[in-house]
Structure formats: structure tokens, C-alpha cells
matplotlib code that plots the C-alpha trace (Angstrom):
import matplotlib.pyplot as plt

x = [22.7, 19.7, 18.2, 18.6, 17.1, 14.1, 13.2, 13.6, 10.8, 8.7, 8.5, 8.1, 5.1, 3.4, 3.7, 2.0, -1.0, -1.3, -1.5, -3.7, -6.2, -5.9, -7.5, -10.1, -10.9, -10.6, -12.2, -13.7, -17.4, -19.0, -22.2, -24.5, -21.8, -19.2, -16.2, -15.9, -12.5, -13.4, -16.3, -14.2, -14.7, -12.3, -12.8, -10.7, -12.3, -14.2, -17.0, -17.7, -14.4, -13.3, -12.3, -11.0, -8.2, -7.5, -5.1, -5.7, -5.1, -7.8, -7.7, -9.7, -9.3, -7.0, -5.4, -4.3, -4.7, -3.6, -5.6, -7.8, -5.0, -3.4, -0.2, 2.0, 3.2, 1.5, -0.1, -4.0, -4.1, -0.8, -1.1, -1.0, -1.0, 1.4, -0.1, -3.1, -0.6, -1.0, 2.3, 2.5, 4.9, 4.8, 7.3, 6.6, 4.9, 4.9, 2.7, 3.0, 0.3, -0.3, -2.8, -6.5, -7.7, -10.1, -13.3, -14.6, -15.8, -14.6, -16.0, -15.5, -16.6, -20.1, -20.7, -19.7, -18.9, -18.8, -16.5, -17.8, -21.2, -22.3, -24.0, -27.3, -25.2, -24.2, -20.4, -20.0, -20.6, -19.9, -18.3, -16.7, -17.3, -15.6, -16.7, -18.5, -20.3, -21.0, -23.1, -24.4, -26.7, -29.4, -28.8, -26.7, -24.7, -23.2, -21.3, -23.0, -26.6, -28.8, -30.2, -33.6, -35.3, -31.6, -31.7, -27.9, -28.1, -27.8, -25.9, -22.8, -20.7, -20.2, -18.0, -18.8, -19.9, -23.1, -24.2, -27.4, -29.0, -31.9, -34.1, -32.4, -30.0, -28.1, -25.4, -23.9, -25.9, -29.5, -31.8, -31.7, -35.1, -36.8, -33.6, -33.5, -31.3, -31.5, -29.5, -27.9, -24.0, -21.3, -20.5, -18.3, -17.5, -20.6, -22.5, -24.5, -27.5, -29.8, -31.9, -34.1, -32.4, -29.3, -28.4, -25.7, -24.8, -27.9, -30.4, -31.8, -31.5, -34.5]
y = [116.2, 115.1, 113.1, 116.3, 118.5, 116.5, 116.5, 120.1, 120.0, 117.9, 120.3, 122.6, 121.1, 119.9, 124.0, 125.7, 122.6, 123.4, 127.1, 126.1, 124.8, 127.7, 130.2, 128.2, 127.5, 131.0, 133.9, 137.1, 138.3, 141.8, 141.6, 144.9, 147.2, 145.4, 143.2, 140.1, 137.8, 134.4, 136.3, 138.6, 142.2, 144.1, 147.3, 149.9, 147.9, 150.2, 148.0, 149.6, 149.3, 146.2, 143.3, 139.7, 139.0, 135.5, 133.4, 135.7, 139.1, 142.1, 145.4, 148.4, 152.5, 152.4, 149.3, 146.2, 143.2, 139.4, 137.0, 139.9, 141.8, 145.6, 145.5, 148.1, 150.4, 149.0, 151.4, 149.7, 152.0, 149.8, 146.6, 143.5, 139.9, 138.8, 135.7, 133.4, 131.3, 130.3, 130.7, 133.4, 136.6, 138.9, 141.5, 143.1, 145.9, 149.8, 152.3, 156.3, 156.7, 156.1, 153.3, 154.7, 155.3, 152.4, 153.2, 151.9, 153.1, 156.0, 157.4, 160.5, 160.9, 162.1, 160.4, 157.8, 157.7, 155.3, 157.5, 160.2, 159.8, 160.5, 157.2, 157.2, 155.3, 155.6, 156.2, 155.4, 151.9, 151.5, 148.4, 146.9, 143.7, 142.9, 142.2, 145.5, 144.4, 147.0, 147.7, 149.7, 148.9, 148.6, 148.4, 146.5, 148.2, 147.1, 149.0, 152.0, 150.9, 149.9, 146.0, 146.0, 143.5, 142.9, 142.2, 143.5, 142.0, 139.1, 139.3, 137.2, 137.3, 133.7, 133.1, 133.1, 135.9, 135.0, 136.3, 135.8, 136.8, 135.4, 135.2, 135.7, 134.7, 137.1, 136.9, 139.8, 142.4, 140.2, 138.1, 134.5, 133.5, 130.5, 129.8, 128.9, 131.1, 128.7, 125.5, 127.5, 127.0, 127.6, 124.4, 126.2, 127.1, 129.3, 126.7, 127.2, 124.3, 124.5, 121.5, 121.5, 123.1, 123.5, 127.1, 128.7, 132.1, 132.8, 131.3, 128.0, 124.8, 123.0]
z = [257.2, 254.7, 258.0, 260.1, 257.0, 256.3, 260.2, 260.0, 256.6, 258.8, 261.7, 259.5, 258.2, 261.5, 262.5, 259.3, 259.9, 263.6, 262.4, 260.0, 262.1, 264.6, 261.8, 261.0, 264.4, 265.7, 263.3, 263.0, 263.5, 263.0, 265.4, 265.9, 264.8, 266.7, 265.8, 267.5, 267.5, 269.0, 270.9, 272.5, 271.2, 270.1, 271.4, 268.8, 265.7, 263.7, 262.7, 259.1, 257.8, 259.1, 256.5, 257.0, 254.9, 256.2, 258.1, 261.2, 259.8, 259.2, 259.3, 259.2, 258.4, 261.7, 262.3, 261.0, 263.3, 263.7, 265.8, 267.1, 268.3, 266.9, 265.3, 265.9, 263.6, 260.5, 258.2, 257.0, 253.8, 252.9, 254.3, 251.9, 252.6, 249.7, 249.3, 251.4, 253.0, 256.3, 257.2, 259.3, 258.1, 261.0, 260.3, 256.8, 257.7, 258.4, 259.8, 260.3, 263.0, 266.4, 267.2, 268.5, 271.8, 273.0, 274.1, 277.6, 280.5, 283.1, 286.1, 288.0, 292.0, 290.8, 286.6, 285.0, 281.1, 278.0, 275.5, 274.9, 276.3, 279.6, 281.2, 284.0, 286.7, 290.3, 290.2, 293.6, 293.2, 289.4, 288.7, 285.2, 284.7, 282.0, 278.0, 277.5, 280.7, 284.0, 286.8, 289.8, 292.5, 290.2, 286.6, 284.4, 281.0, 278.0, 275.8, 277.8, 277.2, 279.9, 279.9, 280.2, 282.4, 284.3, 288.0, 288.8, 292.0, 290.6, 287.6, 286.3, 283.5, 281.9, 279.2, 275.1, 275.3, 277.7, 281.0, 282.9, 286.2, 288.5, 285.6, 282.0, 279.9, 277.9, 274.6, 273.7, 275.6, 274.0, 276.0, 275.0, 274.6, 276.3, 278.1, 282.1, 284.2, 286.9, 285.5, 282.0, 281.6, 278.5, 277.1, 274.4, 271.2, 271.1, 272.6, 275.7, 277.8, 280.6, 281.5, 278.7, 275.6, 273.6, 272.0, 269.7, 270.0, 271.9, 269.4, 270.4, 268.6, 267.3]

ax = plt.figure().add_subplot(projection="3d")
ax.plot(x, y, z, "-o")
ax.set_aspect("equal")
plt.show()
């Protein structure tokens, strides 16, 4: 029995450090009023309210969220983490509201629309890409604003949070500057080449 319990203490152990590592590795962001989880948005964050409080939680005035996603039924005015630990208690919570509706795109036979706002885009060959990332024949959006300088043609998401067409790189809906369309790929964890340079998060490294 003492064999079996220390095991048990050991396995326990091996989890909480591989959990561990997961937080550290994967964390929050808040980038031109948008909140970022391991560069992938989250859509129903509301950016000015939004506070990491560790080992994979946050919350906001709305929701309370673990590893970038909503948790259901938790109320954020009374959400507590009773201690930093990082192991992970999922199932102390409450919540008295329903969750928010997530904003994204929707088109009609004749408009297309980003919430509330009405968008200058051909619904009739509208196309989400994905990412806060959509086209037509002719223009590429994100989060509802038009890219300047975007050839939609040619444009293709990436991953990290990059896309590029003929001529640019983007990250996050901004040109990356001085990189080459041509030979530019993800390398991960933010990091992103083409033949002659090295960038992070769409800056380039010196």
C-alpha cells in the first residue's frame, strides 16, 4: 500500500509540473483592444476589463475564462482563485448570467455585417477566413476593417497569427515591415522567416 501511495504522490507530481509548464508556455495578450490566448483571439473578451489571474484563468466584466476558453456559469464579479497554485480546481464556481453573444461576421443576400456595423463588401462572394480574417473579390477585412494595400486574390491565412499575399506580410491585421511575401513562413511560437530575416510577432529581429 505505501508503494502503491507514493506512485500515486509521484503521478501526482509529474501532472501539476506538466501543467505547470503549460501556463507558462501558453498565456494571455491584450493587443489593439483585443485579447489574445496563445494568438488566437478570443472573440467575447472585453479587452478593458480583462485581467490575468494566473495558472490559465482570467476573467473580465462578463466572463471568467481558463486557457482562453468561457466557463460556464461562473459569475466574474465573484470569481476567486483561492490560492496561485497550479493545480487546476475546475469546479468552484457560480454564475447568474448567460454568457455574451460573440461578435463576427454575418451577411445577408445584399450586406454583409461585423456586429453591429454595416461593412463595404460584396456579400455575394464574402468569405470568412478565419481569425478575424475575410474577403471578397477585392478587398481583405479584419475584425471588419479593410487592409489596406491587400491583394485578396492572393491572400492566405498562415498561422500565429500571420497572413500574407503576393506582396505583404501581415500579423494581426498589421503589415510586417521589410518582410518578403515570396519565401515568408511561421516557424512558431510567434516566430516567423523569409530568406533574409527573422521576426517576432511581426517585428523584425536585429
Amino acid at each position: 500500500m505505501k508503494q502503491i501511495s507514493f506512485l500515486f504522490k509521484s503521478f501526482l507530481v509529474v501532472t501539476m509540473m506538466g501543467w505547470t509548464l503549460m501556463s507558462q508556455a501558453q498565456k494571455y495578450e491584450i493587443d489593439r483592444g483585443r485579447v489574445f490566448f496563445d494568438d488566437e483571439i478570443i472573440m467575447h473578451a472585453d479587452a478593458r476589463s480583462f485581467v490575468d489571474l494566473g495558472c490559465g484563468y482570467a476573467k473580465d466584466k462578463n466572463n471568467v475564462y481558463l486557457d482562453g476558453r468561457v466557463l460556464e456559469n461562473v459569475d466574474p464579479s465573484t470569481f476567486r482563485l483561492k490560492e496561485r497554485s497550479n493545480w487546476r480546481h475546475r469546479r468552484h464556481w457560480e454564475r447568474n448570467e448567460p454568457a455574451p453573444e460573440q461578435r463576427g461576421y454575418y451577411k445577408t443576400q445584399f450586406n454583409v455585417y461585423y456586429g453591429d456595423k454595416k461593412i463595404d463588401a460584396m456579400a455575394s462572394n464574402f468569405v470568412e477566413l478565419g481569425g478575424g480574417y475575410a474577403k471578397d473579390s477585392f478587398n481583405v477585412y479584419y475584425f471588419g476593417e479593410k487592409l489596406k494595400g491587400c491583394m485578396a486574390s492572393t491572400f492566405e491565412i498562415l498561422e500565429g497569427g500571420y497572413a500574407k499575399d503576393s506582396f505583404n506580410v501581415f500579423y494581426r491585421g498589421n503589415k510586417v515591415e521589410g518582410a518578403m511575401a515570396s519565401s515568408f513562413k511561421y516557424t512558431g511560437n510567434g516566430y516567423g522567416e523569409d530568406r533574409f530575416e527573422v521576426f517576432y510577432k511581426g517585428k523584425k529581429l536585429e
